[in-house]
C-alpha positions in Angstrom: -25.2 5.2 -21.8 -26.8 4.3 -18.5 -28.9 6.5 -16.2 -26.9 6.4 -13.3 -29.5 5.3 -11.0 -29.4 2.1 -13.2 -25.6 1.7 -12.1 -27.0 0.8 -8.7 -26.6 -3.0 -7.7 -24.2 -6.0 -8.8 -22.5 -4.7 -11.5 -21.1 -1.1 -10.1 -20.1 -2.8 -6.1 -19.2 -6.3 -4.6 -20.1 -9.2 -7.0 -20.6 -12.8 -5.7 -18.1 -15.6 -6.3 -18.7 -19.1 -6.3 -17.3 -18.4 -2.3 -19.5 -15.8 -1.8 -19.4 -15.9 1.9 -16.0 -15.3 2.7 -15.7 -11.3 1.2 -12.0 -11.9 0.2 -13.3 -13.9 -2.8 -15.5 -11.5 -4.1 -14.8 -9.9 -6.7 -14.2 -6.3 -6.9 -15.7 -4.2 -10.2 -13.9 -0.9 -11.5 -15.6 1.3 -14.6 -13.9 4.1 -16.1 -16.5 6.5 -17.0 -16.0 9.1 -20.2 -18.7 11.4 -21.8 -18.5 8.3 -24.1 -20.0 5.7 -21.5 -18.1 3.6 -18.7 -16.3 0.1 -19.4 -15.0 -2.4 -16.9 -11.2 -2.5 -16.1 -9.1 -3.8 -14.3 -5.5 -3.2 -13.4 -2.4 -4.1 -15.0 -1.4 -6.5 -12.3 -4.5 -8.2 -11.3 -5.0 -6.4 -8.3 -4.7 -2.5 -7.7 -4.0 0.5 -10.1 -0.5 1.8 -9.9 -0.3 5.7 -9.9 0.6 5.8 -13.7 -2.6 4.1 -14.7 -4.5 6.0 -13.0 -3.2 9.5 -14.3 -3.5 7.7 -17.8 -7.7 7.1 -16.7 -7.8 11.4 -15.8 -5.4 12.6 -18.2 -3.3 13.9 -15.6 -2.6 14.4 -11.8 -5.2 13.0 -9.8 -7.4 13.2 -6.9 -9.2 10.5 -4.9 -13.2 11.8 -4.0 -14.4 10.0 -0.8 -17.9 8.4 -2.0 -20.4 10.3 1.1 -22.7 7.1 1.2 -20.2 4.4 0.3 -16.9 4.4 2.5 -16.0 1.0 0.7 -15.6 3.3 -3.2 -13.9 6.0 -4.3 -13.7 8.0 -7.5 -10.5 9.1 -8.8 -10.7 12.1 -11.0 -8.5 14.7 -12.4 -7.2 17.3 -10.0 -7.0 20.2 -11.9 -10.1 19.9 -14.1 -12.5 22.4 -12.9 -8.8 24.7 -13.5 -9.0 23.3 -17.1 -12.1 23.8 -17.9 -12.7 20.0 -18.8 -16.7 19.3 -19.8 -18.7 17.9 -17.1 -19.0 14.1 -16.7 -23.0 13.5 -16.3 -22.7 10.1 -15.2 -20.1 10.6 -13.1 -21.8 13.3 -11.4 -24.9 11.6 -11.1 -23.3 8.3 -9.8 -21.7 10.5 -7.2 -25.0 12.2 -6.4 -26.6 9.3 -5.7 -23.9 8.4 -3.0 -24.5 11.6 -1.2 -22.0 14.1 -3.0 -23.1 17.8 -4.2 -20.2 18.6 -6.8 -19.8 18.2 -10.8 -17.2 15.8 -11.5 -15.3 17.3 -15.0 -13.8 14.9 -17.4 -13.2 11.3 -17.4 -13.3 9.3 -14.0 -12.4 5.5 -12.1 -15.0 4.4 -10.0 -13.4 1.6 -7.8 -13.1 -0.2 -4.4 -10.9 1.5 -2.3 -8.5 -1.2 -2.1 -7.8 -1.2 -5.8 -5.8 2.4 -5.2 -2.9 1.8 -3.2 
């Protein structure tokens, strides 16, 4: 697993396309993040996450945490897992540390553009 301060860079915001200069070709990363690790996805239909998938990423209801730093991302979690009791995410709570947050993030997390959540 990744230090999160390793996450920084291409691979975790915009990546350049072969057009990179017009931003509607680039593409857009997301990386579900476990106590496992964190994997790319993408959604069903190519473009954003319907509201099933992304209670299927938390394990139940979500919520959408603003990024502090980055207005562009967002990081869906699970609403009622401080409730629950769900272990702590390290790299998600790191990665959202870095962007200027000051909370724990509890159980699995999306890390995503904020046009990929509609």
């Amino acid at each position: 697993m990744k230090h999160p301060s390793q996450m920084r860079g291409p691979k975790w915001g915009w990546t350049p396309s072969p057009n990179h200069k017009n931003k509607r070709y680039m593409r857009r990363n997301a990386y579900y993040i476990t106590g496992e690790g964190e994997k790319k996805v993408k959604p069903l239909n190519g473009k954003d996450f319907s509201l099933k998938e992304l209670q299927n990423f938390v394990g139940g209801l979500i919520e959408i945490v603003q990024l502090p730093l980055n207005k562009n991302y967002i990081m869906v979690v699970n609403e009622m897992g401080k409730i629950d009791q769900l272990p702590i995410n390290d790299t998600a709570t790191l990665l959202y540390q870095l962007e200027g947050g000051c909370d724990t993030i509890v159980g699995n997390a999306l890390y995503c553009h904020r046009s990929m959540v509609q």
